[in-house]
C-alpha positions in Angstrom: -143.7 115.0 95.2 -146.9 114.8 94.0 -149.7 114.0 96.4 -151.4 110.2 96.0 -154.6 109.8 94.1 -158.0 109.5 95.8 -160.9 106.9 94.6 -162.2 108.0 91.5 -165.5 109.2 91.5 -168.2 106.6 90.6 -169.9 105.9 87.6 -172.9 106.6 88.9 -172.1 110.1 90.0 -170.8 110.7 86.6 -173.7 109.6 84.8 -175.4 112.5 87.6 -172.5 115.1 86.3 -173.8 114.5 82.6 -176.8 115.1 83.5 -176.3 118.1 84.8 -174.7 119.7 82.0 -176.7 117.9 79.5 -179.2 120.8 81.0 -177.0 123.5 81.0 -175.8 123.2 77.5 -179.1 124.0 76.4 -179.1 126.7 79.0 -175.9 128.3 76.9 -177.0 130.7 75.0 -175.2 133.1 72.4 -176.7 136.4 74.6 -175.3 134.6 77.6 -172.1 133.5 76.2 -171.7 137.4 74.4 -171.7 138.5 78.3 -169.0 136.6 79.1 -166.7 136.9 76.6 -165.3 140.2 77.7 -163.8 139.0 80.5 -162.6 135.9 79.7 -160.5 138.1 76.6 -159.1 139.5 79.7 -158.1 136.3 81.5 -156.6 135.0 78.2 -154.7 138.4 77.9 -153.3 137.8 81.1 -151.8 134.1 80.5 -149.8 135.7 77.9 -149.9 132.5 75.8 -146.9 131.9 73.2 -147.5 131.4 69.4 -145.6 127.9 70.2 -148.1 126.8 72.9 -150.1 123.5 72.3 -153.2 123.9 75.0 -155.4 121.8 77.0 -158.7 123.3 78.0 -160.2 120.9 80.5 -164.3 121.0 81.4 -164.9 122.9 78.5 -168.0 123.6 78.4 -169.5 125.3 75.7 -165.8 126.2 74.3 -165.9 130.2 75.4 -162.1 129.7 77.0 -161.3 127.7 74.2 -162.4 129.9 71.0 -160.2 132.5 72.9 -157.5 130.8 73.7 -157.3 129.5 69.8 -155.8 133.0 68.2 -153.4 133.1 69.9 -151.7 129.3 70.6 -150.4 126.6 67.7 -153.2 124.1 68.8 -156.3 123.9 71.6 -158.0 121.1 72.2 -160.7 121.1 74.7 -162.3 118.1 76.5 -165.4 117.8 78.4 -167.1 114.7 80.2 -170.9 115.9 78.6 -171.4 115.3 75.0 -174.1 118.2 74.9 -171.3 120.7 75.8 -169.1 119.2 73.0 -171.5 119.3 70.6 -172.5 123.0 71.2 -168.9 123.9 71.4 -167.5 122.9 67.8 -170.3 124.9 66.1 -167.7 127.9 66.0 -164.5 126.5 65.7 -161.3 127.2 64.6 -159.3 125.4 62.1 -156.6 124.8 65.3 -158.8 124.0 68.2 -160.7 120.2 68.3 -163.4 119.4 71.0 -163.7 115.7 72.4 -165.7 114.0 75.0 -163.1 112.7 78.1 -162.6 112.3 81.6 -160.7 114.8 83.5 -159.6 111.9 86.0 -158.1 110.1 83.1 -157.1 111.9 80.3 -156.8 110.6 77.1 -153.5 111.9 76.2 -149.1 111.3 76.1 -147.7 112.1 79.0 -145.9 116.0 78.4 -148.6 116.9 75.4 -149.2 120.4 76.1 -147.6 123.7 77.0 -150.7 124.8 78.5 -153.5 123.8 80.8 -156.5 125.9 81.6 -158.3 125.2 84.3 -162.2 127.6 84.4 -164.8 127.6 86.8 -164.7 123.6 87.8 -162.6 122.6 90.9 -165.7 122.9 92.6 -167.2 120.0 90.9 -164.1 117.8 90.6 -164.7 115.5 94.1 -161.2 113.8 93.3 -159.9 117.1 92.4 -156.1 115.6 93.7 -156.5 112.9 91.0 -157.7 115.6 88.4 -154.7 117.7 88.8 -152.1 114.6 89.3 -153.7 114.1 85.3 -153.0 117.5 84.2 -149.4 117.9 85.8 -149.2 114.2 83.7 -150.1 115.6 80.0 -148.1 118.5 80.9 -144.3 119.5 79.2 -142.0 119.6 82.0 -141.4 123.3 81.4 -145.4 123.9 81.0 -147.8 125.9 82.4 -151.3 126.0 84.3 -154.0 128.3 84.3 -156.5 128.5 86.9 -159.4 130.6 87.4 -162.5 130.0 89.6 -164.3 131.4 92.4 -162.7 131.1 95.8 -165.0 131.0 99.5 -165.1 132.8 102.4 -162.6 131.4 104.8 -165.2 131.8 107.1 -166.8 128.6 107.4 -170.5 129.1 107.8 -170.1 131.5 104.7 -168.3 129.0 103.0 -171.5 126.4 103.4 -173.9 129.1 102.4 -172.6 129.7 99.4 -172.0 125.5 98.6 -176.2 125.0 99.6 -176.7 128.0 96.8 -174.5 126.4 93.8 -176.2 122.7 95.1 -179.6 124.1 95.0 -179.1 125.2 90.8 -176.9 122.1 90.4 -179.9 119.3 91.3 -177.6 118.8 94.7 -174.5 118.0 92.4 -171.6 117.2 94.8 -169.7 120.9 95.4 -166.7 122.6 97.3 -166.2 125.6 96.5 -162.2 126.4 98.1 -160.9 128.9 100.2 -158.1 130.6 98.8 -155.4 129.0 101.4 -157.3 125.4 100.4 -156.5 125.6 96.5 -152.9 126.5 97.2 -152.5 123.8 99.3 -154.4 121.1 96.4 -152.6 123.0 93.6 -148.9 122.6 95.7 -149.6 119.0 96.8 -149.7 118.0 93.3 -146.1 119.6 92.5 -147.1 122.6 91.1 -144.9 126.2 91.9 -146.8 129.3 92.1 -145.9 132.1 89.6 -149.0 134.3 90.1 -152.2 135.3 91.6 -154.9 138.1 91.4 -157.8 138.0 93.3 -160.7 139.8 91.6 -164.5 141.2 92.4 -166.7 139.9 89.6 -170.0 140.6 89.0 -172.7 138.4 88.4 -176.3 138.9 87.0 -178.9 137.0 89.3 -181.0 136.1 86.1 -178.1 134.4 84.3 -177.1 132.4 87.7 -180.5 131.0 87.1 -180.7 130.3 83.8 -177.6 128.0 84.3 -179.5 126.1 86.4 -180.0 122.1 86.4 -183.3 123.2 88.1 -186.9 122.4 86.3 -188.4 125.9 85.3 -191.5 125.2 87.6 -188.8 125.3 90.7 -186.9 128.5 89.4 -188.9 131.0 91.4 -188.6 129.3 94.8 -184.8 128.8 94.0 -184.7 132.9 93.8 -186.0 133.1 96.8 -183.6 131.2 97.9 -180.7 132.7 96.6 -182.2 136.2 97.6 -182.7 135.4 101.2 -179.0 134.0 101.6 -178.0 137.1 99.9 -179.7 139.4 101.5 -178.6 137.9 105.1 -174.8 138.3 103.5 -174.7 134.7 104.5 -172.4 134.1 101.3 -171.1 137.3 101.4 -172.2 138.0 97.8 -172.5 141.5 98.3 -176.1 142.0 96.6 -177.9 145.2 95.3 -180.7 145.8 92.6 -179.7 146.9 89.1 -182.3 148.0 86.5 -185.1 145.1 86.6 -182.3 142.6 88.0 -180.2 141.8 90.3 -176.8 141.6 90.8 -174.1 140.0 93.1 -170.1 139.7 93.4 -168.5 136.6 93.4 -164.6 136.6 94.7 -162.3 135.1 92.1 -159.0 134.3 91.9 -157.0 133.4 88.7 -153.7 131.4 89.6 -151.0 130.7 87.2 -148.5 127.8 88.0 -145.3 125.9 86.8 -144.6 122.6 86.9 
């Protein structure tokens, strides 16, 4: 049985979350997006998505999953809680994918409305991440399907904090938790969903776009390097850091999960 809800996270700290990505839609440009279209191609070849499927991209953003996901499914519609994001997503889209502003705690939709969730780059910012997917295993067919991909901590808890101060220090100390691998089984199984598969992946990151997407005013950016350079450097996120051309880079470990209901 699914596991019971938590308090919903207040209006306040959602008016904070908007905020946040009010910033970072601006922050979304096409060079950056161009980047990482490559491998989300590859994430959405690995779904395997049916020409029947009707999907549900939740926390949008600026609508990369979902302009991918839209070749190859009957419908996407894709939902985010900043208007920004929305707005800068449906300037490319497809004739079967809508955008709309929503709440991932309380989505706007019939229970069993979609083959397909996708889930990208967000449990770390859902606080009531139990009430989130409770919501999704909702608006979900019976027979449907969940995609989630994200990165995954250190189970070593003082790496696991390190690498939390780094994504609150770009995120204007937006509430994070970033999840061990055994930690998201346990959420994703609590709320009734079955494992079908996992990969676990080394992905690498460019320090200069980790800042750009950054809630953090441009007069701050260089001590927020630092920063992220000293943690790095002291593996104390275990990023795995080394200099490339007139950048750097790091590794991030991600896992992409695909359940059942």
């Amino acid at each position: 049985m699914p596991a019971a809800q938590t308090p919903r996270r207040s209006a306040a700290a959602k008016r904070h979350v908007r905020g946040v990505f009010h910033h970072l839609a601006e922050a979304c440009t096409p060079h950056l997006m161009r980047r990482m279209r490559h491998e989300v191609r590859e994430d959405v070849a690995w779904i395997r998505l049916r020409p029947s499927d009707t999907v549900l991209d939740v926390a949008c953003g600026p609508g990369l999953w979902a302009h991918e996901l839209a070749p190859y499914a009957r419908t996407v519609l894709a939902l985010d809680l900043a208007e920004p994001m929305v707005r800068a997503a449906r300037v490319r889209a497809r004739g079967n994918t809508r955008f709309t502003v929503g709440d991932c705690e309380s989505l706007p939709f019939r229970d069993s409305s979609f083959t397909l969730v996708t889930v990208a780059y967000c449990l770390a910012n859902f606080d009531s991440l139990q009430n989130v997917l409770t919501e999704v295993r909702r608006v979900l067919d019976p027979r449907g399907r969940l995609a989630v991909i994200d990165v995954v901590a250190p189970e070593d808890t003082n790496r696991q904090s390190w690498l939390e101060r780094l994504e609150q220090a770009r995120s204007d100390r937006m509430p994070t938790h970033i999840r061990t691998l055994p930690e998201t089984r346990a959420a994703l199984e609590a709320a009734g969903f079955h494992l079908l598969d996992c990969q676990i992946q080394e992905r690498r990151r460019h320090l200069k776009d980790w800042l750009r997407l950054s809630a953090t005013p441009p007069s701050s950016i260089p001590r927020l390097q630092t920063f992220f350079l000293q943690a790095a450097h002291d593996t104390h996120a275990c990023l795995h850091l080394r200099r490339q051309d007139r950048d750097w880079v790091f590794y991030h470990t991600v896992a992409r999960w695909l359940w059942r209901t």
